[in-house]
KEFI-696218 format. One line per 4 residues: number of its first residue (from 1); for each residue x, y, z of C-alpha. Coordinates in steps of 0.5 Angstrom, whole numbers. Each point is the difference from the previous one (the first is absolute). Last residue first. Example, Ala and Ser with C-alpha at 12.3 -4.5 7.8 and 13.67 -1.06 7.14 Angstrom:
BEGIN
2) 27,-2,14 ~ -2,-7,2
// end
This chain:
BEGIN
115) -21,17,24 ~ 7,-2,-2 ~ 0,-2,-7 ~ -2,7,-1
111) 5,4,3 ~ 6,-5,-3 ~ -3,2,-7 ~ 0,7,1
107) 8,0,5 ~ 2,-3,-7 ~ -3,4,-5 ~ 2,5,3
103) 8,-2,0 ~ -1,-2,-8 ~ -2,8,-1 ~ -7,2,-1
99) 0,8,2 ~ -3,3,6 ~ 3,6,-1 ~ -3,3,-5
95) 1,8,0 ~ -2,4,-7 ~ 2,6,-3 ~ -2,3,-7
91) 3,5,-4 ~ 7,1,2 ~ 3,6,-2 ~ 8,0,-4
87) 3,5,-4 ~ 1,4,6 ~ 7,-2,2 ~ 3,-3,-6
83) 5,-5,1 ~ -1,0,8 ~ -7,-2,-1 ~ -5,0,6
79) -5,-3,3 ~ -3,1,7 ~ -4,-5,5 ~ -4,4,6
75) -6,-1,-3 ~ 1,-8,1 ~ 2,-1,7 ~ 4,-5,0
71) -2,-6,5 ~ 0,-5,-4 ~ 8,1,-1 ~ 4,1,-7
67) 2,-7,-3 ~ -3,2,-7 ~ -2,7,-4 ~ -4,-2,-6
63) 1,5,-6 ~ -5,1,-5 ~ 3,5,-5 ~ -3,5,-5
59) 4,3,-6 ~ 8,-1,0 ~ 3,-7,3 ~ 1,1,6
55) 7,-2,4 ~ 0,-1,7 ~ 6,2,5 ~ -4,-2,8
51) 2,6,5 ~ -4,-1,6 ~ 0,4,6 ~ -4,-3,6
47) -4,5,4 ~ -1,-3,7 ~ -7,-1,4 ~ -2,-4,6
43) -2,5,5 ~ 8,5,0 ~ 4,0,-6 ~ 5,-4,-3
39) 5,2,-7 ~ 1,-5,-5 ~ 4,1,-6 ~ 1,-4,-6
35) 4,-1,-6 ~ 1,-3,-7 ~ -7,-5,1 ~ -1,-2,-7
31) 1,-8,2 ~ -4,2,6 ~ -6,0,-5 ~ -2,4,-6
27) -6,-4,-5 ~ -1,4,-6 ~ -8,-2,-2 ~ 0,-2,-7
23) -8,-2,1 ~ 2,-7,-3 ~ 7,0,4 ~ -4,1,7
19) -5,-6,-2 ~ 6,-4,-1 ~ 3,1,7 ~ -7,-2,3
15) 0,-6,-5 ~ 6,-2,3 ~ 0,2,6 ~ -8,-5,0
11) 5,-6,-3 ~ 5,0,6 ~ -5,1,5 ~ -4,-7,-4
7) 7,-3,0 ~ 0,1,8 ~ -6,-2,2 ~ 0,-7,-5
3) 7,-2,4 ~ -3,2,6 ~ -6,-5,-1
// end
């Protein structure tokens, strides 16, 4: 049963990954990490610097930003281009942080095999 678990979690990141490539969604994770920056305040709260080197091709872009904590507050996040500094703006913004990953899979499918 565990073999079946895991190839079926295998399959699921591939459509997953798939599905991304046919929305021609440009996916950025630690990989494009250059640097970061944390500073720690009081209640629970810290402002994390980011610096992620992304190439876009020209025109509208998707881009997904991966391996960020679930609790970002969205509004908070900020876009800029380096290259081109004003020339870029972000249309649309939206936070999904309960994403299907084979870890979540995982703790879905123990959940329901225990009750």
């Amino acid at each position: 049963m565990p073999r079946r678990l895991t190839l079926a979690a295998v399959l699921i990141v591939a459509l997953c990954a798939a599905a991304s490539a046919e929305t021609g969604e440009r996916v950025s994770t630690l990989a494009d990490q250059r640097a970061v920056g944390i500073t720690i305040y009081n209640a629970d709260l810290a402002l994390v610097r980011d610096r992620r080197h992304v190439t876009l091709p020209a025109g509208e872009s998707r881009l997904a930003l991966r391996d960020v904590s679930a609790r970002i507050q969205p509004e908070t996040a900020l876009l800029q281009s380096t290259a081109s500094p004003g020339r870029i703006s972000v249309l649309e913004q939206n936070f999904d942080y309960d994403l299907l990953s084979p870890q979540k899979l995982l703790e879905n499918t123990s959940d329901a095999t225990s009750t």
